[in-house]
N, CA and C atoms as a LAMMPS dump frame, in Angstrom:
ITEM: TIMESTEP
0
ITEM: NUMBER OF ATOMS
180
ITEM: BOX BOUNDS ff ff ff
-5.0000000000000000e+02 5.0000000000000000e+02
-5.0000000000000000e+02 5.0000000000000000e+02
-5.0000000000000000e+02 5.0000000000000000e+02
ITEM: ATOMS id mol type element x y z
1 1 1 N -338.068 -166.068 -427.927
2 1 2 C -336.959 -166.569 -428.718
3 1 3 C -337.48 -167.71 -429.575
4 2 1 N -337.178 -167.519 -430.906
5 2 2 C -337.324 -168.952 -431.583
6 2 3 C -336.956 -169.726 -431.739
7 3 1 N -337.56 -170.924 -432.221
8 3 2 C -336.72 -172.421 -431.502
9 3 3 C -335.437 -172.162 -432.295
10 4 1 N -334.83 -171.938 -433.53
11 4 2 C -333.939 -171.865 -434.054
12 4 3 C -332.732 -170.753 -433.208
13 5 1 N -333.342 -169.599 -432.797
14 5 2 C -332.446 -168.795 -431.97
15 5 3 C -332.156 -169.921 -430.732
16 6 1 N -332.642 -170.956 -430.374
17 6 2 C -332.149 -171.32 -429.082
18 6 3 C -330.79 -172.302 -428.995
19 7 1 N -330.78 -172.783 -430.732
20 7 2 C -329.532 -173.3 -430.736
21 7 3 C -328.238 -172.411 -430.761
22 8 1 N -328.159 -171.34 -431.293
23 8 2 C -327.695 -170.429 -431.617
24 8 3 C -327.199 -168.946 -429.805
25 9 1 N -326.72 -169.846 -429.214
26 9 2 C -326.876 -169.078 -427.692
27 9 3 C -325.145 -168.751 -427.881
28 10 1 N -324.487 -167.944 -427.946
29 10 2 C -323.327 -167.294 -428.4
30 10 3 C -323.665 -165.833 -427.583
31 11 1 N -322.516 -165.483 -426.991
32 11 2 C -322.021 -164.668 -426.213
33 11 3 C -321.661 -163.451 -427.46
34 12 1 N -322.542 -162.056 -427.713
35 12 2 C -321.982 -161.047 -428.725
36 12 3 C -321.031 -160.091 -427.97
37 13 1 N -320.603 -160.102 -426.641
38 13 2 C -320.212 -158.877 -426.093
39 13 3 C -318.806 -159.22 -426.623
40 14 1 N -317.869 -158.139 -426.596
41 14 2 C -316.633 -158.358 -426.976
42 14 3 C -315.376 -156.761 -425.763
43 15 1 N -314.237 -157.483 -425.852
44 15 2 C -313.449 -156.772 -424.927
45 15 3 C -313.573 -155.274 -425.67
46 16 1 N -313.163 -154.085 -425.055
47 16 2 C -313.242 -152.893 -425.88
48 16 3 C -312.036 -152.533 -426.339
49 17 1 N -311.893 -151.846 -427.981
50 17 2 C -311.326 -151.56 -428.849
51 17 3 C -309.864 -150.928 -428.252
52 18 1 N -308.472 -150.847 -428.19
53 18 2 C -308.114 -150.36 -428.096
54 18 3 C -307.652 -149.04 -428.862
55 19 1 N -307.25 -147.9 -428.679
56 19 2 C -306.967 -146.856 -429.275
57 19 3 C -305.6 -146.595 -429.236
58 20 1 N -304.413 -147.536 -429.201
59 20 2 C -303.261 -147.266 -429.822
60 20 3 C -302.466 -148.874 -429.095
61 21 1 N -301.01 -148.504 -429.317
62 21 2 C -300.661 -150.029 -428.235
63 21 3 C -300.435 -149.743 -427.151
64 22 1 N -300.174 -150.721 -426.302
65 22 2 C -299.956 -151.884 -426.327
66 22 3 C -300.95 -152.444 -426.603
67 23 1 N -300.973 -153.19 -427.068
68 23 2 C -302.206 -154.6 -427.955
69 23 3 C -302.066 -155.751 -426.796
70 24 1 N -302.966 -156.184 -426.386
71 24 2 C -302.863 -157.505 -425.945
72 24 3 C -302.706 -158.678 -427.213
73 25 1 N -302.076 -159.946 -426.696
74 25 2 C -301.926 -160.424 -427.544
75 25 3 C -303.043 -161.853 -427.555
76 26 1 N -302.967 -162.179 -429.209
77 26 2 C -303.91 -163.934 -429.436
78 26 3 C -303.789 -164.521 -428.683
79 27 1 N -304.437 -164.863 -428.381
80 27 2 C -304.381 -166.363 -427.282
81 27 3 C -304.202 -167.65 -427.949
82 28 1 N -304.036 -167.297 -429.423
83 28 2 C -303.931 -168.472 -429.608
84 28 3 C -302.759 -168.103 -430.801
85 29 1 N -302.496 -167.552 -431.62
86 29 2 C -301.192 -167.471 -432.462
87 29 3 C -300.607 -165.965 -432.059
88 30 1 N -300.925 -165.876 -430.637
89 30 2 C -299.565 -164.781 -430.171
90 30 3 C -299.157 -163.375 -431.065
91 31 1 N -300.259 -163.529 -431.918
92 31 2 C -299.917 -161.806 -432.901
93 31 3 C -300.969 -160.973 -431.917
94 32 1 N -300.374 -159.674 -432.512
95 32 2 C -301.485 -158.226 -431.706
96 32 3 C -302.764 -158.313 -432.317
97 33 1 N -303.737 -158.189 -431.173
98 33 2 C -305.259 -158.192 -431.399
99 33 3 C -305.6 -156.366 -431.411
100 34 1 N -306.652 -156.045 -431.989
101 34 2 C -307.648 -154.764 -431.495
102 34 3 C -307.489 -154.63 -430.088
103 35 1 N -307.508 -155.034 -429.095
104 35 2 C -307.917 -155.031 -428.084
105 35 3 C -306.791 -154.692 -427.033
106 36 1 N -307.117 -153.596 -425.798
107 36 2 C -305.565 -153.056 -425.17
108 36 3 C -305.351 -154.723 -424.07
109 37 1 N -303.885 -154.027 -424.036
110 37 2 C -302.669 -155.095 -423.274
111 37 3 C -303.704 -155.518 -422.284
112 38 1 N -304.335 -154.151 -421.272
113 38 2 C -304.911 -154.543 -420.317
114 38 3 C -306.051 -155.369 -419.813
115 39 1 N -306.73 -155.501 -421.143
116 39 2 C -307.93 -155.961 -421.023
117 39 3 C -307.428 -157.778 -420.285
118 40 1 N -308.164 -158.304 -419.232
119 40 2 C -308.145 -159.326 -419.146
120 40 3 C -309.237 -160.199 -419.678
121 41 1 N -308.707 -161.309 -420.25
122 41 2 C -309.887 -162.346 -420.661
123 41 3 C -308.986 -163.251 -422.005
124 42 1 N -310.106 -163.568 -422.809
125 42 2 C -309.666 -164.377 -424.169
126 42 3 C -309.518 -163.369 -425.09
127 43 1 N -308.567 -162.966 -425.902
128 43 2 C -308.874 -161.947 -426.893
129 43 3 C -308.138 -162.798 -428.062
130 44 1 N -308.72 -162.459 -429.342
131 44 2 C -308.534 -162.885 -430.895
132 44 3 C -307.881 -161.879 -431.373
133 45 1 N -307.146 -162.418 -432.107
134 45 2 C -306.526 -161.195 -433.358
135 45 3 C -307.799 -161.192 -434.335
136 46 1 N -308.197 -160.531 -435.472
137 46 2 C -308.934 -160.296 -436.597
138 46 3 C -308.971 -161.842 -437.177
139 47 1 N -307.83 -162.306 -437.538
140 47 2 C -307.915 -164.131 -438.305
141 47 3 C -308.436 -165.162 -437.319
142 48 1 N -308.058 -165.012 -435.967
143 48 2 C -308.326 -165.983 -435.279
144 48 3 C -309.742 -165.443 -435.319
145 49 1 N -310.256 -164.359 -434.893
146 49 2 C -311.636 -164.035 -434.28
147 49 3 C -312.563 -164.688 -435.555
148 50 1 N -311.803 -164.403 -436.707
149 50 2 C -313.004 -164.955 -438.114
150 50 3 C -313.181 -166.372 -438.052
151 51 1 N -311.909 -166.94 -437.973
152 51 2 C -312.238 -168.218 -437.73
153 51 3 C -312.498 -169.221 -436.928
154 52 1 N -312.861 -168.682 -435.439
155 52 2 C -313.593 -168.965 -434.435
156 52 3 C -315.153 -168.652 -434.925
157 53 1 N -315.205 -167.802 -435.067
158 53 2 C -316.46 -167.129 -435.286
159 53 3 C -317.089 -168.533 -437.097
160 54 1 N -316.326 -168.83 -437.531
161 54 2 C -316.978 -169.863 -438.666
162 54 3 C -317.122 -171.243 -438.06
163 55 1 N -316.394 -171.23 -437.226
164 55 2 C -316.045 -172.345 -436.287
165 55 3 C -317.44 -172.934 -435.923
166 56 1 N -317.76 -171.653 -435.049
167 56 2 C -318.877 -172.167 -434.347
168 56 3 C -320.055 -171.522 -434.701
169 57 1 N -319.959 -171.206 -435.934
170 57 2 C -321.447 -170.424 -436.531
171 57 3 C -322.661 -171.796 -436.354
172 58 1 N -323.859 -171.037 -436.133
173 58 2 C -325.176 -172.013 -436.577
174 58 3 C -325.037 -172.547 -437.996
175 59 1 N -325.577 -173.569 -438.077
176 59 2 C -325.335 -174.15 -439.648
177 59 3 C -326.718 -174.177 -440.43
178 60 1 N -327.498 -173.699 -439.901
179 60 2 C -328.688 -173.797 -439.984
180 60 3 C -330.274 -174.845 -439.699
């Protein structure tokens, strides 16, 4: 790993896609995510997930 990958330690796995609803919902603005009802954990809608994801990007 290079020293630059070591700041950069971010978790890529993500809950799996659902294929119709029930949707679980944001955890954080309560709209329907990709992701089924059942899945337990943190799940993002599409806006939240982008802007988590800029949130905590490497900056270089």
């Amino acid at each position: 790993m290079s020293e630059d990958a070591a700041y950069c330690l971010t978790d890529p796995t993500r809950p799996p896609r659902a294929d119709g609803p029930p949707y679980a919902e944001c955890v954080l603005c309560r709209e329907p995510t990709e992701y089924p009802e059942s899945y337990r954990g943190i799940t993002l809608c599409p806006v939240c997930e982008w802007q988590e994801a800029q949130r905590t990007a490497c900056s270089g």
